[in-house]
C-alpha positions as CSV (number, residue, x, y, z in Angstrom):
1,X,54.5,58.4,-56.3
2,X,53.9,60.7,-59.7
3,X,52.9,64.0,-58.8
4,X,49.0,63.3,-59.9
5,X,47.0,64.9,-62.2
6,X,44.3,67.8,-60.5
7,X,41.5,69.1,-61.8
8,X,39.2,71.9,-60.6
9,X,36.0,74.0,-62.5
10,X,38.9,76.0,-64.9
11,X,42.1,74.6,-64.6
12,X,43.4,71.6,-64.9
13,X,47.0,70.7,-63.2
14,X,49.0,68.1,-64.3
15,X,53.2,67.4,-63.6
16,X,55.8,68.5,-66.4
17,X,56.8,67.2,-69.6
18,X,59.7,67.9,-71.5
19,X,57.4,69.6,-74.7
20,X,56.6,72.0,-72.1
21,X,59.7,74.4,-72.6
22,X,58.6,76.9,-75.1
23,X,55.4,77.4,-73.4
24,X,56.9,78.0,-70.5
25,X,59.2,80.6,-71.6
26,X,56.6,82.3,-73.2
27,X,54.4,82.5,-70.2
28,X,56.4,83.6,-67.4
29,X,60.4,82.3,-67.5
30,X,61.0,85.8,-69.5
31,X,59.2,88.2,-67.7
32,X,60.5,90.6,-65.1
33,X,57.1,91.4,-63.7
34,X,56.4,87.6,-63.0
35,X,59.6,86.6,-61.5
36,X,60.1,90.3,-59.6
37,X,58.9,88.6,-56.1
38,X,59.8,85.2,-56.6
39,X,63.3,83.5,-55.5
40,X,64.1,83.0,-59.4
41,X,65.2,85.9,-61.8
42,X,63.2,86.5,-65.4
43,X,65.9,85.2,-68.3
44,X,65.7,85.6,-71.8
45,X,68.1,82.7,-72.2
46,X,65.5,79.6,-73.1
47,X,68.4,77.0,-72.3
48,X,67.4,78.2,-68.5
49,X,64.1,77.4,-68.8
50,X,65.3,74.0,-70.4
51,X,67.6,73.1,-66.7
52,X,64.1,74.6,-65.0
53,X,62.1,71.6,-66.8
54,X,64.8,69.1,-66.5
55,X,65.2,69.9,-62.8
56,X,61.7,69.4,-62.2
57,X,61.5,66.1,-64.2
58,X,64.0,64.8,-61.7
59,X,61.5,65.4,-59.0
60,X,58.4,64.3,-60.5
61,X,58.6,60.9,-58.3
62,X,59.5,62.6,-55.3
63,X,56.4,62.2,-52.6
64,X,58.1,65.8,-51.3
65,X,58.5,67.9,-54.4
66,X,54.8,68.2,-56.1
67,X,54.9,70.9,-59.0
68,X,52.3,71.6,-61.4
69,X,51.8,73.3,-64.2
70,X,48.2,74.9,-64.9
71,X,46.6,74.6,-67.8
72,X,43.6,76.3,-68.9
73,X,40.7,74.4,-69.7
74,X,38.8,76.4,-72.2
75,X,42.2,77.0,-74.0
76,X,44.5,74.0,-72.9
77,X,47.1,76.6,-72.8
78,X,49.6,76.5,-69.7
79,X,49.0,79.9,-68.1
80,X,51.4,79.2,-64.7
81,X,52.5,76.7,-62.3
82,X,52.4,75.9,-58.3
83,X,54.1,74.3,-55.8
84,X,54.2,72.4,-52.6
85,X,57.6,70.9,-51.2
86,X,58.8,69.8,-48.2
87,X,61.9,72.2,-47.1
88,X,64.5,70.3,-45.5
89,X,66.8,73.0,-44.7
90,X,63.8,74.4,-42.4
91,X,61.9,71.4,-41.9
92,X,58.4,72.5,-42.8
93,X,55.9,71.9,-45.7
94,X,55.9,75.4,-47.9
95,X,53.8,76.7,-51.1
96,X,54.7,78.6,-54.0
97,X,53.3,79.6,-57.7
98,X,53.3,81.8,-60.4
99,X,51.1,83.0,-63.1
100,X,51.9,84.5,-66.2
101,X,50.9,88.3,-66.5
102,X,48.1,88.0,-68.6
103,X,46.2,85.6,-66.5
104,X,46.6,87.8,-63.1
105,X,43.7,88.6,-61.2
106,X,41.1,86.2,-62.6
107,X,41.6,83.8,-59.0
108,X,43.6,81.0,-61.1
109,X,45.8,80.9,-58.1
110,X,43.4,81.0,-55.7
111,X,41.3,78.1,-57.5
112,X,44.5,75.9,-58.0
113,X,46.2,76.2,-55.0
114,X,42.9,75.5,-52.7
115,X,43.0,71.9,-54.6
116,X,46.9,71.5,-53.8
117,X,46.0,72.1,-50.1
118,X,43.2,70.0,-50.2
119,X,45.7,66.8,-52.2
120,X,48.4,68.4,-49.3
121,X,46.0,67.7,-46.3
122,X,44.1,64.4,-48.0
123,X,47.0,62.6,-49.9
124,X,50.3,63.9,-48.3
125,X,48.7,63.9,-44.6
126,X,50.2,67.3,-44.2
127,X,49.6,68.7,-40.7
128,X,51.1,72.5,-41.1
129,X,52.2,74.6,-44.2
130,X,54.1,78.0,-44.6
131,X,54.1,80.4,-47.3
132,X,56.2,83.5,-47.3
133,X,55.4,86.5,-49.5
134,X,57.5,90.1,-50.6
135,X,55.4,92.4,-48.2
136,X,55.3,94.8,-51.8
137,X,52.8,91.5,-53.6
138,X,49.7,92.2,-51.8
139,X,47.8,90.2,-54.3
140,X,49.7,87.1,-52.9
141,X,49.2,88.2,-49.7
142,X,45.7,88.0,-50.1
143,X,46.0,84.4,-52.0
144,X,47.3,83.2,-49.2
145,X,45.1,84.8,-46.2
146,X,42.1,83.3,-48.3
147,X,43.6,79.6,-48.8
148,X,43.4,79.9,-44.4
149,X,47.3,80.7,-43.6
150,X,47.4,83.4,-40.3
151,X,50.4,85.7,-40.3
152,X,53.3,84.5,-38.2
153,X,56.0,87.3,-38.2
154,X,58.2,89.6,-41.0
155,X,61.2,87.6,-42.0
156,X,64.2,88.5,-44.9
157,X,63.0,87.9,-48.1
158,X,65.2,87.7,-51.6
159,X,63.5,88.0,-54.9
160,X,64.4,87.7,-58.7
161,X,67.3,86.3,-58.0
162,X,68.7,87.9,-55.0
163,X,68.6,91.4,-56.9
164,X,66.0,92.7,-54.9
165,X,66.4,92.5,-51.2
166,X,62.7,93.0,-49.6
167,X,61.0,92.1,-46.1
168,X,58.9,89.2,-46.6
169,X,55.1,88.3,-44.7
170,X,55.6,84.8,-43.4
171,X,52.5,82.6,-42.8
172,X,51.7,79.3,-41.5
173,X,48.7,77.1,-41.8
174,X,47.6,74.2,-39.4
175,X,44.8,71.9,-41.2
């Protein structure tokens, strides 16, 4: 099944498309500050957000690899993207997303990812989640205490790439 088209009050989040590169770049692929706590590292090589889109088109009919990208209603301009894959290396269901800088703390992620939990739970029949966080991003930490994960433990956590070694908050959710 095609990851499906979401909607909520703002956003609207649909799968991919190839057009989506420069966008993409623009928003987030290039900036430090975005990819600082997340497993990728910022490039200002476009031809890596090009294999990022291609990769993800490969996985656009996989039933365990749902990605969106957010657009903006009011401007119909992509403004971030989320995530929720099943993790066969540790056998769970986990979450991620990213917003680019400009569209921080305006609950975006908050608003999209509630509707991917909800499509996770309703759709996917997911019975448990996990999200993991850079104990240093307290803004994600509240995302994800509000979307109804409880802290589980302090785990190893790599970010932008592996440059920045960091202890990570590691939460679980049980629908």
């Amino acid at each position: 099944m095609d990851t499906p088209n979401l909607e909520t009050e703002r956003l609207v989040l649909r799968k991919i498309h190839q057009d989506d590169i420069n966008e993409i770049f623009n928003c987030w692929m290039q900036d430090e500050d975005v990819s600082r706590y997340m497993y990728w590292k910022a490039s200002n090589d476009i031809s890596d957000t090009k294999k990022f889109v291609e990769f993800e088109l490969g996985k656009i009919a996989d039933d365990k690899w749902n990605r969106w990208i957010i657009i903006l209603k009011e401007t119909s301009k992509i403004i971030g993207t989320c995530l929720i894959y099943f993790n066969e290396d540790e056998n769970n269901w986990d979450i991620s997303y990213n917003l680019g800088k400009k569209f921080w703390g305006k609950g975006y992620i908050s608003e999209a990812m509630s509707t991917v939990m909800k499509y996770a739970k309703e759709v996917l029949k997911v019975k448990e989640c996990i999200a993991i966080h850079a104990t240093e991003n307290l803004a994600s930490g509240r995302i994800i205490k509000n979307l109804g994960f409880g802290y589980v433990k302090d785990v190893p956590y790599e970010c932008s790439g592996g440059d920045i070694i960091t202890t990570g908050r590691f939460y679980k959710c049980v629908f």
